[in-house]
C-alpha positions as semicolon CSV with decimal commas, in nm:
position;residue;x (nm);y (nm);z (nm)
1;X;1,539;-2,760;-1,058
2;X;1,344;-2,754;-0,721
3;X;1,481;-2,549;-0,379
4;X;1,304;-2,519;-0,075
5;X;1,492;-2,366;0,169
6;X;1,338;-2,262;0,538
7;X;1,453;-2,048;0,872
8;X;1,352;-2,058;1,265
9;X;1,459;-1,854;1,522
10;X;1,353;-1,667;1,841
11;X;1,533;-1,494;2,059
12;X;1,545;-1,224;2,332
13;X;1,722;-0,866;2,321
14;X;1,852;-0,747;2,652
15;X;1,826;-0,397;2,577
16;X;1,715;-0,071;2,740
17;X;1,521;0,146;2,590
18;X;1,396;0,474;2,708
19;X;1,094;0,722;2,587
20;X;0,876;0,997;2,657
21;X;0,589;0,947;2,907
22;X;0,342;1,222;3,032
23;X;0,393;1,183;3,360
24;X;0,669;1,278;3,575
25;X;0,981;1,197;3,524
26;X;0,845;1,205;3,186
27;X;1,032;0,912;3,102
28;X;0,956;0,546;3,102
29;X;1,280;0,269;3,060
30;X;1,141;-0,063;2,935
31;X;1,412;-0,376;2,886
32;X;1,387;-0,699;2,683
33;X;1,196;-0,793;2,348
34;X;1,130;-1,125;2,261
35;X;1,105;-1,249;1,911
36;X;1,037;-1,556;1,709
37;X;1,066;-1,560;1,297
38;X;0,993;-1,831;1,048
39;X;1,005;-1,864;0,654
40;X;1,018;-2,092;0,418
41;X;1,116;-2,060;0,067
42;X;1,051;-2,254;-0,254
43;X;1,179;-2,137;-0,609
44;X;1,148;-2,382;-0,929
45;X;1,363;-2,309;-1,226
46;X;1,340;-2,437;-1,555
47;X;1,579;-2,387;-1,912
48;X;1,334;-2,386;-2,213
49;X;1,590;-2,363;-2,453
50;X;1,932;-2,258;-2,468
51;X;1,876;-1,845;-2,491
52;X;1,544;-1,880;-2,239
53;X;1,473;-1,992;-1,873
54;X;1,212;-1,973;-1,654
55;X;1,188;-1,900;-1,257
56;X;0,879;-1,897;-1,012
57;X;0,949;-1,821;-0,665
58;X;0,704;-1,878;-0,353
59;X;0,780;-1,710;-0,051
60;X;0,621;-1,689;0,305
61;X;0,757;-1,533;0,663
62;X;0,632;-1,490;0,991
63;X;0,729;-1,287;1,281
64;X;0,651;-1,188;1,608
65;X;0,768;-0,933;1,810
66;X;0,708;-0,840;2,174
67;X;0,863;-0,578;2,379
68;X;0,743;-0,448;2,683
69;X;0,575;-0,147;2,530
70;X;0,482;-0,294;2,212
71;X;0,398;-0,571;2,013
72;X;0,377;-0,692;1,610
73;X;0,299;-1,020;1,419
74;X;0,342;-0,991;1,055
75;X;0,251;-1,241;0,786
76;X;0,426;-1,205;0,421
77;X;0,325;-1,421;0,161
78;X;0,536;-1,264;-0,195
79;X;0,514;-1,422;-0,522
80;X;0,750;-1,407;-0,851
81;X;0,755;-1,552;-1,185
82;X;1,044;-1,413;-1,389
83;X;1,123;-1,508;-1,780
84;X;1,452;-1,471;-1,989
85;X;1,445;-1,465;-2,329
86;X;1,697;-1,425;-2,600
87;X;1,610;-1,310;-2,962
88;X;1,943;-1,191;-3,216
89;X;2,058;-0,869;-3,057
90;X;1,828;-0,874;-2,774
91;X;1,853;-1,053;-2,439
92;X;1,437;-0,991;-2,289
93;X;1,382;-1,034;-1,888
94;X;0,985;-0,947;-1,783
95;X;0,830;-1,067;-1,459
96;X;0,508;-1,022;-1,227
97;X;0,501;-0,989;-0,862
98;X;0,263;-1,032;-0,611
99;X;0,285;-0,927;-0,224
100;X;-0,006;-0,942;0,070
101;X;0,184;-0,845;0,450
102;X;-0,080;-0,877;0,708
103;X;0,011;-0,678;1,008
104;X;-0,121;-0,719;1,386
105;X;0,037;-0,388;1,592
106;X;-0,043;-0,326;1,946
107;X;0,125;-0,022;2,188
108;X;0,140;0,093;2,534
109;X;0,349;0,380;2,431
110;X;0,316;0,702;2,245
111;X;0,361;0,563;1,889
112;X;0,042;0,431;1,807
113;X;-0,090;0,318;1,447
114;X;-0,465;0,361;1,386
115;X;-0,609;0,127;1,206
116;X;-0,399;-0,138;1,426
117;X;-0,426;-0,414;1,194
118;X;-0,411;-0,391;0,830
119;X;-0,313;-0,597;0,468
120;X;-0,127;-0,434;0,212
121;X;-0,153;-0,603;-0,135
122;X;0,136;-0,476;-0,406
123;X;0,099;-0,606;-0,778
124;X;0,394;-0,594;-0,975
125;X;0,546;-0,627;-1,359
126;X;0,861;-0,522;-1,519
127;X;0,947;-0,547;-1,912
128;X;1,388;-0,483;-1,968
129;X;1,565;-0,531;-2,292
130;X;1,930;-0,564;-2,348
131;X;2,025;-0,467;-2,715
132;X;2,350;-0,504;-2,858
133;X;2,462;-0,252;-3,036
134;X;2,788;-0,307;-3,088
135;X;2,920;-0,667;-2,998
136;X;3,113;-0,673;-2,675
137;X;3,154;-0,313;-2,700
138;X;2,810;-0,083;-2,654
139;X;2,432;-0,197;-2,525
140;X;2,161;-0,042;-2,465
141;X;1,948;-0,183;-2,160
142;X;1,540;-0,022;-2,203
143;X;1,294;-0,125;-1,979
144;X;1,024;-0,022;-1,666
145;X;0,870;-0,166;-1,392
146;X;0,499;-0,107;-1,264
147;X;0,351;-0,139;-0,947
148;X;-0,010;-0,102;-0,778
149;X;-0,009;-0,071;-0,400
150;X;-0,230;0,061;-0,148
151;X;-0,062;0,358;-0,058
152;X;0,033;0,573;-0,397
153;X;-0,204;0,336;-0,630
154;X;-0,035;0,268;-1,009
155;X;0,326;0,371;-1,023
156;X;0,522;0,347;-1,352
157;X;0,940;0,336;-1,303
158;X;1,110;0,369;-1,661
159;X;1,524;0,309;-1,669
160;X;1,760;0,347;-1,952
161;X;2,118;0,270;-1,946
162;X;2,379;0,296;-2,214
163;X;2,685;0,050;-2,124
164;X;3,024;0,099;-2,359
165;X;3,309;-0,115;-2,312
166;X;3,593;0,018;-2,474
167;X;3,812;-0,253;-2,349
168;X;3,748;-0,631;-2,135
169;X;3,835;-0,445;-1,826
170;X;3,699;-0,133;-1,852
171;X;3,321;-0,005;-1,872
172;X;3,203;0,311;-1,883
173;X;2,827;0,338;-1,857
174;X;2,520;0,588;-1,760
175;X;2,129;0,599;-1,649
176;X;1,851;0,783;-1,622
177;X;1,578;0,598;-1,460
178;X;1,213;0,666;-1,201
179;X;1,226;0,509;-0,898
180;X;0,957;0,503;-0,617
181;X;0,939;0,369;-0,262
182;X;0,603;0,247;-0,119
183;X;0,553;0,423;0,238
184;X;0,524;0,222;0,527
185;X;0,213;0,106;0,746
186;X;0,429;0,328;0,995
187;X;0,475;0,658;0,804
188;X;0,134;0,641;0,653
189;X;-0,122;0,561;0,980
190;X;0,178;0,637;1,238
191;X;0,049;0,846;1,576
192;X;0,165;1,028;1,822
193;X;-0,104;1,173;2,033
């Protein structure tokens, strides 16, 4: 099975905005931002066999912003393959990931980022089992994801659940897991001078 899906659209925000200047008043009001966004979509799915499928995913967005104090055009291109797998008492998921955003930033005002263009590659994997421990009543879901990425470098995210269903409606369950967030292009090279 083949989808491609796509999205257009631009627009304009009629919205004040006010912020610091170094001047009196000491502040400056800017109004309107124009943007335009595109992306297109295209994921392929295929069942191997009953108890495994297999998904790939290609993915790619533009946008670009422009206010009166600022501007940004950012490129995305993300990749995913993703395979299921079922063997006796376990149901196996892993996948890899792939991400390069290419950003363009440009400011009048006093957020600045320095370097003003930059490309962030993040490289991804994640490995999850589902055992069955008890039929319909008690699994045990192991797995972790890695990620390399510009900011933090190799990051390992481990996650256990137990998942107990004593009855069809009713599921008692609990986790222990690692997660991490990748900073932003903003929080890492963001300025005010």
């Amino acid at each position: 099975l083949l989808t491609v899906q796509g999205d257009y659209s631009q627009g304009y925000v009629d919205e004040a905005v006010e912020s610091p200047a170094l001047v009196p008043p000491y502040l400056k009001r800017y109004t309107g931002a124009t943007y335009e966004t595109a992306n297109i979509l295209s994921r392929w799915q295929k069942t191997i066999s009953p108890g495994s499928d297999l998904s790939v995913q290609l993915y790619y967005d533009r946008n670009n912003r422009r206010a009166p104090e600022n501007r940004e055009i950012r490129d995305t291109v993300d990749f995913d393959l993703q395979h299921r797998l079922e063997a006796g008492r376990h149901d196996v998921v892993w996948g890899i990931g792939y991400r390069r955003t290419r950003g363009d930033f440009s400011a009048d005002s006093l957020l600045t980022l320095d370097p003003s263009r930059k490309t962030d590659e993040l490289f991804s994997g994640f490995l999850q089992d589902e055992i069955k421990i008890i039929d319909d009543r008690l699994r045990l879901v192991l797995g972790s994801k890695f990620e390399r990425n510009d900011y933090t470098g190799f990051e390992v995210q481990p996650s256990g659940r137990l998942i107990y269903q004593p009855r069809t409606e009713h599921t008692l369950w609990g986790a222990v897991s690692r997660a991490v967030r990748t900073p932003s292009w903003g929080e890492a090279y963001g300025r005010v001078p």
